[in-house]
Structures are given as C-alpha cells and as structure tokens.
C-alpha positions as CSV (number, residue, x, y, z in Angstrom):
1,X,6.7,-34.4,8.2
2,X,2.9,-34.9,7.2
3,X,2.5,-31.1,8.1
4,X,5.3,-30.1,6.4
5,X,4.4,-32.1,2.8
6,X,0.5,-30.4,3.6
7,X,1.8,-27.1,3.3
8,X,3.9,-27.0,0.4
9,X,0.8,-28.6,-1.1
10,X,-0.6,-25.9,0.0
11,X,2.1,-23.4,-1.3
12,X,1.7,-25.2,-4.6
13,X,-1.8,-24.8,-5.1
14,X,-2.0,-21.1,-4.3
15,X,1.0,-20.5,-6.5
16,X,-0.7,-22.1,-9.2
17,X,-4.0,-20.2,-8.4
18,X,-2.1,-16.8,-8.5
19,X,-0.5,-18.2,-12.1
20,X,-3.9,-18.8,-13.6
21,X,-5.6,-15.4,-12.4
22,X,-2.9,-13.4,-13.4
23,X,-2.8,-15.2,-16.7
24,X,-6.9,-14.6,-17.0
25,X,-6.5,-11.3,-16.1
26,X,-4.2,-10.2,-18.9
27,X,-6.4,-12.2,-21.4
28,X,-9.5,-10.9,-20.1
29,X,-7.4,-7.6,-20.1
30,X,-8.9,-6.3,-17.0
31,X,-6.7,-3.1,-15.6
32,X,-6.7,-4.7,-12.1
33,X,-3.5,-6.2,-10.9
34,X,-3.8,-10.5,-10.9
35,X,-2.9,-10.6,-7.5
36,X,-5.7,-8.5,-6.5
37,X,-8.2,-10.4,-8.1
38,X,-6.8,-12.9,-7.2
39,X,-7.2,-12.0,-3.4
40,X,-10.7,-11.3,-4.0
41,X,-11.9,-14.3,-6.0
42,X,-10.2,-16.4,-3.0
43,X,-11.9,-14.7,-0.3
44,X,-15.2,-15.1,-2.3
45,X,-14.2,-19.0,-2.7
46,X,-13.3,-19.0,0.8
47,X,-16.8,-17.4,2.1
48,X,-19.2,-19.4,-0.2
49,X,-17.8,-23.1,1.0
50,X,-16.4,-23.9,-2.3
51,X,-12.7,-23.5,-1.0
52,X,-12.6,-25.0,2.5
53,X,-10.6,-22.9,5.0
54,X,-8.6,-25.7,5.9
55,X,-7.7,-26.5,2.6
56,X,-5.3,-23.9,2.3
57,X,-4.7,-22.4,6.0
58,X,-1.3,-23.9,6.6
59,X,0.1,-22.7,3.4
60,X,-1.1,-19.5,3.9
61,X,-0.1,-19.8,7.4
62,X,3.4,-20.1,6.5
63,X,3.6,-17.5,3.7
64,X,2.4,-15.3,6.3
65,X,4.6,-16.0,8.5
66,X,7.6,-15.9,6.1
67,X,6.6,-12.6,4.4
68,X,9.4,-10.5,5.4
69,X,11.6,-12.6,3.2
70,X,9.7,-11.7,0.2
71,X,10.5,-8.0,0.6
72,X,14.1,-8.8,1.1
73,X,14.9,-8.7,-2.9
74,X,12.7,-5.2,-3.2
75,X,14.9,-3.5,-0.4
76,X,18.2,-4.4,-1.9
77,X,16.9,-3.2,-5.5
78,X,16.9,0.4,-4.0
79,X,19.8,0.0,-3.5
80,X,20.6,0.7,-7.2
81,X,19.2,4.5,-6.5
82,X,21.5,5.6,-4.4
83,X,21.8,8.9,-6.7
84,X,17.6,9.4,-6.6
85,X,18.2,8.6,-2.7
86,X,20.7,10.9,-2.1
87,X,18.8,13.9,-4.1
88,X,15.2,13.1,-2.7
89,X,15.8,10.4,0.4
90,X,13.8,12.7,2.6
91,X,10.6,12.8,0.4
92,X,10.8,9.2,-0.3
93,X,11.3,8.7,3.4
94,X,8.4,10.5,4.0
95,X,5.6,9.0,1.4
96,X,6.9,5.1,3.2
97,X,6.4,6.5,6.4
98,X,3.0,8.4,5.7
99,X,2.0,4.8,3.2
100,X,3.2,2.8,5.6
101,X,1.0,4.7,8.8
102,X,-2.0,4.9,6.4
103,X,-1.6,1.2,5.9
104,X,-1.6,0.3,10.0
105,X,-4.5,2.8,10.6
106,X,-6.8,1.0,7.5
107,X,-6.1,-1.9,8.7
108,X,-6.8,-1.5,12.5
109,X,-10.2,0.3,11.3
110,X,-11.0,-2.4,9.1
111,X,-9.9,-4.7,12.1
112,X,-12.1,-3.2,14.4
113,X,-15.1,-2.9,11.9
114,X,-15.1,-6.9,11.7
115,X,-14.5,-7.5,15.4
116,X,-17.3,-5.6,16.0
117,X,-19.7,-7.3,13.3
118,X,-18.4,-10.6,14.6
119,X,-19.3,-9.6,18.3
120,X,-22.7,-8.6,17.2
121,X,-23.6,-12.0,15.1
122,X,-22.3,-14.0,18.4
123,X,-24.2,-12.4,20.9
C-alpha cells in the first residue's frame, strides 16, 4: 500500500512538473514543445543531483509501464478518418511503419552508444 501511495506521489509530482513547463514555455514563448523541455530540464535535474533518482523512479516506473494506454484515445481518434484512410491508407501505412522503424533503430544506436560509454567508465 506504502508503494502504491509513493507512486501516485510520484505521478502527481511529474504531472505537476509537465503543468508548469508547459505553462513557462508558452509564456517564455519558446517554439519547442513543453513536454520536450520538459524531458530535458528533468534529465538535467536528474544528472546534476538536484532531483534524486529515487524520488521519482516508481512513478516513472509505472507510467512506463502503463504507456500503451495512453495511446489508446489517439488510435480510436483515427478512427474519425476513415474517408482520408480509405483514399491514402497505404501511404499513411507506410510513413508509421518507416517512423516507427526509424524510431527502434535511433533508439538501439543511442542504446548502444551509452552501453558502450558506460562499459568504458567502469572498466
């Protein structure tokens, strides 16, 4: 129960987080999505000390793990193109497949890049 009540503390305090970026970032009017900004300036808190790892890991933890569910609402709203799907499903097919390919292979460089940085600091 203890874990439970620590994550959605957790949840809350990210959530709130996200708010204020995105809210600086329109006032600051910076042409960069909030949530990227967001991601950054919490990997830069996270690196530096001033945001402890374990202050937010099992929030993050389950958002992570719950992640497909967030995408849930985006695949039924295509559903209201059936018409553009119909005309142009094999294009649109094509760009998620190629996107979604591009995505895996970044991220298994990027991946690999850090393993290998990581191996090198321990050794």
């Amino acid at each position: 129960m203890k874990k439970i009540a620590l994550g959605l503390l957790q949840v809350a305090g990210l959530t709130v987080f996200s708010l204020l970026v995105n809210t600086l970032t329109s006032f600051l009017h910076i042409p960069l999505p909030g949530s990227i900004i967001g991601m950054i300036l919490l990997f830069l808190l996270l690196e530096s000390g001033v945001i402890r790892l374990n202050w937010v890991e099992v929030g993050a933890s389950w958002l992570l793990a719950e992640l497909l569910l967030f995408f849930i609402p985006s695949a039924i709203g295509v559903m209201k193109y059936s018409k553009l799907l119909e005309a142009d499903g094999l294009q649109v097919l094509a760009v998620v497949l190629v996107g979604t390919f591009a995505v895996m292979a970044g991220s298994g460089v990027l991946t690999g890049a850090i393993y290998r940085i990581k191996e090198r600091r321990s050794s």
